[in-house]
C-alpha positions in Angstrom: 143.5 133.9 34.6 140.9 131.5 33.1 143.5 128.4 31.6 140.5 126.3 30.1 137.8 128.3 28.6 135.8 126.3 26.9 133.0 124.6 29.3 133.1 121.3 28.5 136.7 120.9 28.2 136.7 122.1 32.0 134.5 119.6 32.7 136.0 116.6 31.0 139.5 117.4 32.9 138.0 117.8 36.2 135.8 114.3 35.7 139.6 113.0 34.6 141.2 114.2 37.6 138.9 113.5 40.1 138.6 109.6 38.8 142.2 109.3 38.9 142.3 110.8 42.4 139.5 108.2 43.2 141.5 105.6 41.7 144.9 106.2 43.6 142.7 107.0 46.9 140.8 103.2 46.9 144.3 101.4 45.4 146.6 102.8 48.3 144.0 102.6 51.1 141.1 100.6 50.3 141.3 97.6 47.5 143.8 96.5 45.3 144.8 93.4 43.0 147.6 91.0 43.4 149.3 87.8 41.9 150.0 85.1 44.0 153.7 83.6 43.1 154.6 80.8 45.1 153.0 77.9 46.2 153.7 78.4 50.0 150.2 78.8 50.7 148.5 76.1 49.0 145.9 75.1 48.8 144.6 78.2 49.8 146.3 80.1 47.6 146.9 78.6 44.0 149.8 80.0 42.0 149.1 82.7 40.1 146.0 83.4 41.0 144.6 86.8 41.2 143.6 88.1 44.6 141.9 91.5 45.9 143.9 92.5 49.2 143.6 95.8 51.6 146.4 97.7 51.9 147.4 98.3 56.0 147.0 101.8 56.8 146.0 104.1 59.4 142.7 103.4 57.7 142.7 99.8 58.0 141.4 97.3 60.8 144.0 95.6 63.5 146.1 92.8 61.9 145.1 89.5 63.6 146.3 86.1 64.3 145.2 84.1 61.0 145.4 86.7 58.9 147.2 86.3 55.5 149.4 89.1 54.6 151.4 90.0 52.1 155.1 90.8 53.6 157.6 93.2 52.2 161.2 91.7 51.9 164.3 92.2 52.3 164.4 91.8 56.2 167.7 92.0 55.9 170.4 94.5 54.8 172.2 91.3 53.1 169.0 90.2 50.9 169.5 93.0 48.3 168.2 90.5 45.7 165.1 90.0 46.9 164.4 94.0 47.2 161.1 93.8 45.0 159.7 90.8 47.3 156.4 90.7 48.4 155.2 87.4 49.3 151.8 86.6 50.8 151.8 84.1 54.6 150.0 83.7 57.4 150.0 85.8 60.7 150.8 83.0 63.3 152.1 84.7 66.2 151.3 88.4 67.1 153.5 91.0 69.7 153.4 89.3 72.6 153.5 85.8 72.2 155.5 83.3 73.0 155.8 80.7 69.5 157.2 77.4 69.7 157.2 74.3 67.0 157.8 71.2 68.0 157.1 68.4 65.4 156.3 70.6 63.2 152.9 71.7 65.2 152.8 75.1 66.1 151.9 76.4 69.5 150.9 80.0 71.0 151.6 80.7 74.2 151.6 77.1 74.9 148.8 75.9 73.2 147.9 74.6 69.9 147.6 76.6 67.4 144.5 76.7 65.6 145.9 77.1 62.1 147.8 73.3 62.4 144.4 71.3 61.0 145.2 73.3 57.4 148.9 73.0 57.3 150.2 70.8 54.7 153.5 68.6 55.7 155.3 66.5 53.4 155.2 62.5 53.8 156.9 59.8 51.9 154.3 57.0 50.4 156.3 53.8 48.8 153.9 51.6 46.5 154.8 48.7 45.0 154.4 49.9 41.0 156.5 52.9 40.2 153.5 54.6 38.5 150.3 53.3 41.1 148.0 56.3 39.1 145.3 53.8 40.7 146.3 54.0 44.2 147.2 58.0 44.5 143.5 58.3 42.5 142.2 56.1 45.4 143.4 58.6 47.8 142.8 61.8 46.1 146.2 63.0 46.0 147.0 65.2 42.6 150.4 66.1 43.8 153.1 64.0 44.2 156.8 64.0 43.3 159.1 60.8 42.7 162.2 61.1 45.0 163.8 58.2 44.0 163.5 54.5 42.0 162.3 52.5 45.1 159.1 53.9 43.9 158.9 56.3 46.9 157.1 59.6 46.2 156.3 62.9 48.4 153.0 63.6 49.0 151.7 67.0 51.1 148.9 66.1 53.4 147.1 67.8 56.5 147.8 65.6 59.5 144.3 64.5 59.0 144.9 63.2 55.9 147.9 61.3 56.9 146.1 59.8 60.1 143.3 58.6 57.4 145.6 57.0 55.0 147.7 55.5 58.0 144.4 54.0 58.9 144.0 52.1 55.6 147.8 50.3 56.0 149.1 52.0 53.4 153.2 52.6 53.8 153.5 56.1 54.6 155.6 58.2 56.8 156.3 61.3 57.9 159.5 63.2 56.6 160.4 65.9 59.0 163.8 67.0 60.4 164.7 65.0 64.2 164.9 67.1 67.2 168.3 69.2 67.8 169.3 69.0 64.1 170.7 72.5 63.4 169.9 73.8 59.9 172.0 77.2 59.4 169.1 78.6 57.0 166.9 79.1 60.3 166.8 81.8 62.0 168.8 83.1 64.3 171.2 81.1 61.9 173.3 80.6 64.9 175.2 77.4 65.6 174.3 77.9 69.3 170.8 77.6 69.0 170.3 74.2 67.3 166.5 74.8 65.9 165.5 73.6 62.4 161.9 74.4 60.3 160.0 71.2 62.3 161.6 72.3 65.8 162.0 75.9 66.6 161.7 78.3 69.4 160.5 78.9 72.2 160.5 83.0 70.5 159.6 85.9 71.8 158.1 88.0 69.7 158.5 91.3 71.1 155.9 94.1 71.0 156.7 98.5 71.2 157.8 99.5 74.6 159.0 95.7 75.6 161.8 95.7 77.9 164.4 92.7 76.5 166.9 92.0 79.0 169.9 91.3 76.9 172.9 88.9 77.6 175.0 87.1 75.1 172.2 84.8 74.1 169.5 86.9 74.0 171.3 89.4 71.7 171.5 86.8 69.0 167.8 86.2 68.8 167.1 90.1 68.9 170.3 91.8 66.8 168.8 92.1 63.8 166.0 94.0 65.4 168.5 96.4 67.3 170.5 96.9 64.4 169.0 96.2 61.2 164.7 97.3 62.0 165.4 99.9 64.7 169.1 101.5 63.6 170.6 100.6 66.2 174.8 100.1 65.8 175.3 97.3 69.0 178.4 94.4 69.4 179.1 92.0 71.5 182.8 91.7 72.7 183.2 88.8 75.2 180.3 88.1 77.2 179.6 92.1 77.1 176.6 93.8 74.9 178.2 97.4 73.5 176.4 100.2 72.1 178.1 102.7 69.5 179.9 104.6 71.8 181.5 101.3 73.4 178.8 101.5 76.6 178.0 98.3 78.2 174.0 97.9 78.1 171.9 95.2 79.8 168.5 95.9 78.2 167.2 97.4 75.0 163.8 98.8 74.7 162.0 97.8 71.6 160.6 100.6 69.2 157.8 99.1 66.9 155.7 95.7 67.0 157.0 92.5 65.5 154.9 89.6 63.5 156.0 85.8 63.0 154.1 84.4 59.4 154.3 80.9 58.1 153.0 79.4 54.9 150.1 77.0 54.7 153.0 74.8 52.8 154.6 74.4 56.1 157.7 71.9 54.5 157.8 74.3 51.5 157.6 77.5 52.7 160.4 80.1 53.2 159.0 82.4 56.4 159.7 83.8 59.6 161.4 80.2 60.2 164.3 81.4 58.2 163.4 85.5 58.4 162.7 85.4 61.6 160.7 88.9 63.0 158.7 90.7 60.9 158.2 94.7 61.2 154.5 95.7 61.4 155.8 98.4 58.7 157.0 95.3 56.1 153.5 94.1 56.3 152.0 95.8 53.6 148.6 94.6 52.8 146.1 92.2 54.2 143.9 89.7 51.9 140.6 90.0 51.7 137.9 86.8 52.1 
């Protein structure tokens, strides 16, 4: 039974179809558009701005270290509000590695991670007039926010650009939380393990088919993986690790690979710092440059 008859009808509706097939096919697995809504990757990325990204699929290329993502949230059962999430950061550590911060440098394994020349880090400049328009033109700093009447202000500089203004005896310092400060907001958020956004790790981040030998401590830095990305219903009672049916375990085997992103905003960005891992499957798209 013939449902269109008339020829170029047909035709129309099969030219409609097949563009919107076209359409759907290049959105989901080939290009797409986004907004950029925070400032965590500046300068990079400029709020607002319109970006073309690739969405990960089994047709796209391998994520890599440097890469800037946009991540899924919530990572979390408990972040229900932030359900619609997608924020975009930068792939610093990959299954595998070994990430540690200290200072607020990042390093890979043990060395220096390439990405630490474009961070941004915030750094308190006093002048002597409360509004020195002269002296922030001088330096080529647009940004800057008053933090108090001592005419003190906030800049965000690369560490090259601190060095260079340090050079030219100008009263600035760095502004970056001490050494064994714990800040309950970062991840594992456990009292414990006293690490803060400038001094964090060392961290495993564990790849598919990693072998995590688990003891009291260990289980803290890796629940939310067991329980919350991998279904997993484990407790700890004394210094024991207990799976659903009340079974002591001493290892856990680890299902899927695991990212850790940062922001390019390093003292204003909310990422793995305070998520902590992130699923492969939470990584959603990859931007294009």
């Amino acid at each position: 039974m013939q449902i269109i008859k008339n020829p170029l009808l047909k035709t129309l509706v099969i030219c409609l179809v097949t563009s919107v097939f076209l359409f759907l096919f290049c959105k989901l697995f080939i290009i797409d558009a986004a907004k950029v809504d925070s400032l965590s990757m500046s300068p990079k990325l400029k709020l607002n701005q319109i970006v073309f990204i690739r969405p990960v699929t089994f047709l796209s290329s391998q994520l890599k270290r440097e890469d800037i993502v946009q991540v899924l949230l919530p990572l979390d059962k408990k972040d229900t509000f932030l359900q619609n999430g997608l924020f975009f950061k930068q792939i610093v550590g990959l299954p595998g590695d070994t990430l540690l911060i200290r200072q607020s440098q990042v390093f890979i394994n043990g060395n220096p991670a390439d990405i630490n020349k474009d961070l941004l880090h915030n750094y308190i400049i006093k002048t002597n007039l409360q509004k020195d328009t002269a002296l922030f033109d001088s330096l080529c700093i647009t940004e800057k926010y008053l933090i108090d009447d001592s005419c003190a202000y906030i800049v965000m500089l690369t560490t090259t650009q601190f060095q260079e203004i340090k050079n030219k005896h100008i009263n600035i310092k760095e502004n970056r939380e001490d050494s064994g400060l714990y800040d309950e907001t970062i991840f594992p958020n456990n009292p414990t393990i006293k690490w803060n956004k400038d001094f964090f790790g060392p961290l495993y981040i564990p790849k598919k088919g990693d072998e995590i030998k688990l003891d009291t401590n260990t289980f803290k830095i890796y629940k939310r993986v067991m329980n919350d990305f991998e279904g997993g219903d484990y407790s700890v009672l004394g210094n024991k690790i207990l799976n659903h049916t009340t079974d002591t375990i001493t290892s856990y085997t680890i299902k899927q690979d695991y990212y850790f992103v940062i922001g390019d905003n390093f003292d204003n960005s909310i990422d793995s710092r305070y998520w902590g891992f992130i699923p492969k499957k939470n990584i959603k798209a990859k931007l294009l440059r």
